[in-house]
C-alpha positions in Angstrom: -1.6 -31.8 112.9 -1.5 -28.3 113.9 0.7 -25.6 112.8 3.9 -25.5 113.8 4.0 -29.7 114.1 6.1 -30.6 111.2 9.3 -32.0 110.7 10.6 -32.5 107.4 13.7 -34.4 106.8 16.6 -34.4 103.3 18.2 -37.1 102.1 21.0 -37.1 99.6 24.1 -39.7 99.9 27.2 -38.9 102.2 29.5 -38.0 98.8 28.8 -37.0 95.8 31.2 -37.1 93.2 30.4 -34.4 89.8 32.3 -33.0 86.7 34.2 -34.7 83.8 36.3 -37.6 85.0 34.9 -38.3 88.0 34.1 -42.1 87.5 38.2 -42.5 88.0 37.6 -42.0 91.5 36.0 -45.1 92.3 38.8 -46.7 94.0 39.6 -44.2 96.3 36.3 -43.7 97.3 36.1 -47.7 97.8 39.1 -47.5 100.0 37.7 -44.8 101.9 34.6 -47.4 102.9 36.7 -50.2 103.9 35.9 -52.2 101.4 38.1 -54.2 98.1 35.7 -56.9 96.6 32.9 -55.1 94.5 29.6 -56.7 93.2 28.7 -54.5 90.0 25.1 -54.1 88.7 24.9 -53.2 85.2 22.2 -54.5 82.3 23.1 -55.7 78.8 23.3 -52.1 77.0 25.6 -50.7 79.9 28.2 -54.0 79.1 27.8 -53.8 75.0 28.7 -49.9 75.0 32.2 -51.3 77.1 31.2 -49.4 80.3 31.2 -52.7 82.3 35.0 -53.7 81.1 35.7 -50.1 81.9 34.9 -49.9 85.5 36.2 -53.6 86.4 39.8 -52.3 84.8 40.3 -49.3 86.7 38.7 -51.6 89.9 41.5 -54.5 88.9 44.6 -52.2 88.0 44.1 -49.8 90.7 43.3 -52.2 93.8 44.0 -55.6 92.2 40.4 -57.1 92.7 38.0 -59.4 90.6 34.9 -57.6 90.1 31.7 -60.1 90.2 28.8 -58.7 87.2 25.5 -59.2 87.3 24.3 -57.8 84.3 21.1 -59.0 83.2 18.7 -56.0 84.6 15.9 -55.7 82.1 15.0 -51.6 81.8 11.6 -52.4 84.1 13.7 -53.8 86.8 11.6 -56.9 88.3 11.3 -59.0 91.3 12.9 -61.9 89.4 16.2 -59.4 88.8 16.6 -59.3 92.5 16.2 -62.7 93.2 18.7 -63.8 90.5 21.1 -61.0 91.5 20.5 -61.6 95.0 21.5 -65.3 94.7 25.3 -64.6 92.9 25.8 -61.9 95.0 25.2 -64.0 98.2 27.7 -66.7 96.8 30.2 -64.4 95.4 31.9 -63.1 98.9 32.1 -59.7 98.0 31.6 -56.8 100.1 30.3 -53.8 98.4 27.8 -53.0 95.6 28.7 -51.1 92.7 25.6 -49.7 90.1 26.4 -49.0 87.0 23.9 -47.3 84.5 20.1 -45.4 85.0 17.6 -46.1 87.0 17.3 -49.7 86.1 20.6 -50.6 87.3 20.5 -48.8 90.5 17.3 -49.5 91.6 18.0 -53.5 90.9 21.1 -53.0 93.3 19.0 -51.3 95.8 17.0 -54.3 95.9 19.8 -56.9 96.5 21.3 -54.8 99.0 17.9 -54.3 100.6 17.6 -58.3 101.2 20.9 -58.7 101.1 21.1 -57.9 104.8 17.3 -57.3 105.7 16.1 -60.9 104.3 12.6 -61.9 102.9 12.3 -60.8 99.4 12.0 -57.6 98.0 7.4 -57.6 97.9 8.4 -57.5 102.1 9.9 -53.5 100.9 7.3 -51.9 99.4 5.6 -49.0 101.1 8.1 -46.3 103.1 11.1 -47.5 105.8 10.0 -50.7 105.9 13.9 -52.3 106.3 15.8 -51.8 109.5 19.3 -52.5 108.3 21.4 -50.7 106.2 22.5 -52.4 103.0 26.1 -53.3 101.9 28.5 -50.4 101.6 27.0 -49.4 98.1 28.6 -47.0 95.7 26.1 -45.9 92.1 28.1 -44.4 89.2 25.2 -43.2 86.6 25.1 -43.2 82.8 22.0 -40.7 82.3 20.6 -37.8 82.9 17.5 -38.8 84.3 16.3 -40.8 87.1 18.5 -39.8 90.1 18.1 -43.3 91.3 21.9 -42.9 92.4 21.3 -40.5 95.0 17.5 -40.7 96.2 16.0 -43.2 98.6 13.3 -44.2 95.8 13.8 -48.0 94.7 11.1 -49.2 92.0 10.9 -52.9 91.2 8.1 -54.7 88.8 6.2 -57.3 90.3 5.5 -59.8 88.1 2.8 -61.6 89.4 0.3 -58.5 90.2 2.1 -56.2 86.7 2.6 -53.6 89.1 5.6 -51.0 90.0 6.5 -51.7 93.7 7.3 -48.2 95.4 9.9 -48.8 98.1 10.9 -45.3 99.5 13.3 -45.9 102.3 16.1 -43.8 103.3 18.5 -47.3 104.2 18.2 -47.2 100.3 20.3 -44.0 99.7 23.7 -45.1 98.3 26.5 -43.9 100.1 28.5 -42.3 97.4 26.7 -41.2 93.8 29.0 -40.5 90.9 28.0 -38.4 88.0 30.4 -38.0 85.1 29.0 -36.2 81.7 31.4 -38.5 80.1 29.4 -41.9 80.6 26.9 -40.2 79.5 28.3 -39.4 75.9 27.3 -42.5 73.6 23.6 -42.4 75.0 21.1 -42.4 72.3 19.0 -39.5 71.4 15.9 -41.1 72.5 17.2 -42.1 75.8 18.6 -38.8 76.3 15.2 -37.3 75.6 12.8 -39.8 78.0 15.9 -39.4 80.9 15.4 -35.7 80.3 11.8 -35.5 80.4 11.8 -37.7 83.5 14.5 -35.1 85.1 11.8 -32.4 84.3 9.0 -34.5 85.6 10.5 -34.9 89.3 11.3 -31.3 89.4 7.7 -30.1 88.6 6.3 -32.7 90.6 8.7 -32.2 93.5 7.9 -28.1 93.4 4.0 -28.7 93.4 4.2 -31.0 96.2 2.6 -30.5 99.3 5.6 -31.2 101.3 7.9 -29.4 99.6 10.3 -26.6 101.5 12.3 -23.6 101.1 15.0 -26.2 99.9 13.5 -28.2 97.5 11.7 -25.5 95.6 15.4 -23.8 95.0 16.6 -27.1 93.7 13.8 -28.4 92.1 13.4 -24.7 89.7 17.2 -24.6 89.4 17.0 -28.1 88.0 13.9 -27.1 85.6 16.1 -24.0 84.0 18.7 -26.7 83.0 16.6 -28.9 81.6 15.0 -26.0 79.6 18.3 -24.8 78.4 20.3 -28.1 78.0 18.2 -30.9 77.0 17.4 -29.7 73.4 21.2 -29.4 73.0 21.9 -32.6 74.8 19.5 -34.3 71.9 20.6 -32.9 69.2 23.8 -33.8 69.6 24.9 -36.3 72.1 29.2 -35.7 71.9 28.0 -31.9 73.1 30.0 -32.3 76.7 28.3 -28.9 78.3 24.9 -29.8 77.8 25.8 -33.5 79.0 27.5 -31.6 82.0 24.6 -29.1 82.5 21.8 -32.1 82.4 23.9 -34.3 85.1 23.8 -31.4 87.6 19.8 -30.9 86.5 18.7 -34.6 87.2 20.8 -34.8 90.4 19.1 -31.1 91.3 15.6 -33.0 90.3 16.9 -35.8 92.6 17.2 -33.6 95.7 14.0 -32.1 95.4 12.0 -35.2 94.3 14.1 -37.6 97.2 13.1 -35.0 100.1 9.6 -33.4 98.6 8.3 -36.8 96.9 6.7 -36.6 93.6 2.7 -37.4 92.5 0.3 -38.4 90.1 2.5 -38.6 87.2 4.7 -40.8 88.5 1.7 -42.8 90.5 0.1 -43.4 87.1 3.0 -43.6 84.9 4.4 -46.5 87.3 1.5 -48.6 86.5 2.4 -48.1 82.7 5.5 -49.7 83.5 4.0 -52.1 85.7 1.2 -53.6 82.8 2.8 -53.0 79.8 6.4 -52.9 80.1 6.6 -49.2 78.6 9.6 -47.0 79.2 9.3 -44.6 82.1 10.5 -42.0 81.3 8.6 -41.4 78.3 5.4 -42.3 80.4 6.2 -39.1 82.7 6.9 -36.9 79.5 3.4 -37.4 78.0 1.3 -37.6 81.4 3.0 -34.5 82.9 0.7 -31.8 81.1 -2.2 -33.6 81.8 -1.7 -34.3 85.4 -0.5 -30.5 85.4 -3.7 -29.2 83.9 -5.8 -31.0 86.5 -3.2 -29.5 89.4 -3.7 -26.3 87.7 -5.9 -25.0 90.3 -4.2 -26.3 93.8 -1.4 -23.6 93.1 -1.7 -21.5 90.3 1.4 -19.5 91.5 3.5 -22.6 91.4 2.7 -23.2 87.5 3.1 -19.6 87.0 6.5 -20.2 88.3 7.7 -23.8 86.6 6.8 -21.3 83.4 8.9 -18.7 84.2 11.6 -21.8 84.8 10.8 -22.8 81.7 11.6 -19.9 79.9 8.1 -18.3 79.0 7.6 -14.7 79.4 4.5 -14.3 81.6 5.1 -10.5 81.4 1.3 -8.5 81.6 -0.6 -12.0 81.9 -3.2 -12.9 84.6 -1.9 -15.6 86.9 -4.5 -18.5 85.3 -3.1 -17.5 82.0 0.7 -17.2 83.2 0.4 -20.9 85.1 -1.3 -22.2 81.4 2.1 -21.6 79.7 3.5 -24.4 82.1 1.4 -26.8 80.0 2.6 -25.7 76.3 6.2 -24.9 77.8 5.9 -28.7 78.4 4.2 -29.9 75.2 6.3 -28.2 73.1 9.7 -29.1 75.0 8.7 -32.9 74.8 7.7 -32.5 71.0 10.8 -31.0 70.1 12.9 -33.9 71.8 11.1 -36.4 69.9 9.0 -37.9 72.6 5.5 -39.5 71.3 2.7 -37.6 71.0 -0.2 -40.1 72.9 -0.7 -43.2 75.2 -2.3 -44.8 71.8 1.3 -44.8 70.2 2.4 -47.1 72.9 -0.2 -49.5 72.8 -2.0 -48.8 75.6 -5.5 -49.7 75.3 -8.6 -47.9 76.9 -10.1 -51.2 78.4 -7.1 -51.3 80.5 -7.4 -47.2 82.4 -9.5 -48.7 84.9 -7.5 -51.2 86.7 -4.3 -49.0 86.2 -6.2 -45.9 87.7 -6.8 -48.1 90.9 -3.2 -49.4 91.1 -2.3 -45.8 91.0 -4.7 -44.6 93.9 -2.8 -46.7 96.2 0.7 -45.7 94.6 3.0 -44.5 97.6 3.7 -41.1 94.8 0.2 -39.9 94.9 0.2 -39.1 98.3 2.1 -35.8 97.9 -0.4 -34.6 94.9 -1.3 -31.0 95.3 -4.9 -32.0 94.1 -6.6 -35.4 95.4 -8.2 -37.3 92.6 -10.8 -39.4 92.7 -11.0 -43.0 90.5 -12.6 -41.2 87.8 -10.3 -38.1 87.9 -7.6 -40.7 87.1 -9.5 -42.4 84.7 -10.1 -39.3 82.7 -6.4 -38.3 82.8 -5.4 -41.4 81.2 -8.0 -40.7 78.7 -7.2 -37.4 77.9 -3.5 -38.8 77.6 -4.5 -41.6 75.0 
């Protein structure tokens, strides 16, 4: 392609609701799609903290409907979810999906809605656009600060039978309206606070190195990255803080709509097949391959690093621009370290027999195409190991 021969599109939903007490809305926004009979996505955790009850109250008192739950989403959403979801939802007779939690919840709803009106099963998704109808009027009101899975067009579902992450980026997936309210967010654990964050962090960086990335998405995705510096350490520490929860809402969704337009790469290429294989949390995954896939991207665009440092909040003041893009990598380490997230791939349980055949599955993930440096096998072999 020469010069001038580019077109570059951005995605984000139609509305987007923000700010403390914005998860009332939901029944005005409903009206204003035409819709009255919800279908509401949640897991297990979502229903036990009384989220669940919350949402179908305000949903019954407000418009006087039955809301039909399907709440058994595992955290590693998988093909099975969607097929079990997929079945109620067709026999229910509603006619809207509602998501209710992270990225688990949303990208499970993504997937009924995807073969809810495209047909097949989900494995027929996987790769970019491959649907050609949109899915059910859907709204996504999100518990963490993390994923962004409520406003990009990003749907991640396990497959069982192969133990891999199935990347299905299609913009048909793009809920209509996204809802973020910092006061969901409050009784989220510190540990889920600090992998959502981390994972935040992880599509900004990877969204401002990309090689697709534009005048746009750089300003959102290094915004997002100066939140996440100066929030999620407060957001840890103490969960009931409602500024920091408010501050690290507006950094994920920021992250979101510079990782939904600029894509991401090999962090989240190899950390899917993490998720895929052993079932590990995601988030997490991202927070301790990020400043090894960074050290081996150093070199594609030291001024980039330079710049995620500065985000970050190093002083690169009198340093050369090698040493200025280094201070990404312990900006990084020491942010993840002080959020409590584990040291090493070892602490997981990941076992060095198994790099290879994740480092394939990760050379054909639909993330690594937008890499700023192209691995080879080996390269992602030795990332892995250096990550152990």
């Amino acid at each position: 392609m020469s010069n001038g021969e580019a077109v570059y599109g951005f995605y984000i939903p139609t509305v987007t609701l923000m700010g403390i007490g914005s998860h009332k809305e939901i029944c005005a926004q409903m009206k204003s799609l035409g819709v009255s009979k919800p279908f509401l996505v949640a897991d297990k955790g979502i229903t036990a903290a009384g989220l669940t009850q919350k949402i179908c109250d305000i949903i019954k008192q407000d418009m006087g409907s039955d809301t039909v739950v399907y709440d058994e989403t595992i955290p590693n959403p998988t093909d099975k979810n969607v097929e079990e979801g997929l079945a109620l939802y067709n026999k229910s007779g509603c006619d809207m999906i509602i998501t209710l939690g992270g990225g688990s919840s949303h990208d499970c709803g993504k997937g009924i809605g995807l073969v809810a009106t495209n047909g097949g099963t989900i494995h027929d998704y996987e790769g970019v656009d491959q649907s050609t109808k949109a899915m059910p009027p859907f709204i996504a009101i999100n518990t963490t600060a993390g994923t962004a899975s409520e406003m990009t067009r990003f749907c991640i579902i396990s497959d069982t039978s192969r133990k891999v992450k199935m990347a299905i980026i299609d913009w048909r997936v793009t809920p209509n309206i996204a809802i973020n309210d910092p006061l969901l967010m409050m009784g989220m654990p510190s540990s889920l606070t600090a992998a959502t964050g981390m994972d935040a962090l992880t599509h900004a960086v990877e969204a401002y190195v990309s090689t697709i990335a534009t005048p746009i998405t750089d300003a959102c995705a290094i915004k997002a990255i100066e939140l996440v510096a100066q929030n999620l350490r407060q957001a840890v520490a103490n969960g009931n803080d409602l500024g920091a929860r408010d501050k690290m809402a507006y950094a994920e969704y920021l992250a979101g709509m510079a990782f939904n337009n600029a894509s991401l790469g090999h962090v989240h290429a190899m950390a899917h097949q993490l998720g895929g294989y052993y079932d590990l949390p995601h988030g997490v995954c991202n927070a301790i391959l990020l400043p090894h896939v960074s050290r081996f991207n150093l070199i594609a665009n030291l001024q980039r690093y330079a710049d995620i440092a500065v985000a970050l909040g190093e002083n690169i003041s009198g340093l050369s621009l090698r040493d200025a893009a280094e201070k990404c990598l312990t900006a990084i380490q020491t942010l993840s370290a002080d959020v409590g997230i584990p040291a090493n791939l070892s602490s997981l349980g990941v076992k060095k027999g198994d790099l290879t055949i994740m480092a394939g599955n990760a050379q054909k993930d639909a993330c690594g195409a937008t890499n700023p440096r192209i691995p080879t096998l080996d390269d992602v072999v030795t990332i892995y190991t250096a990550a152990l």
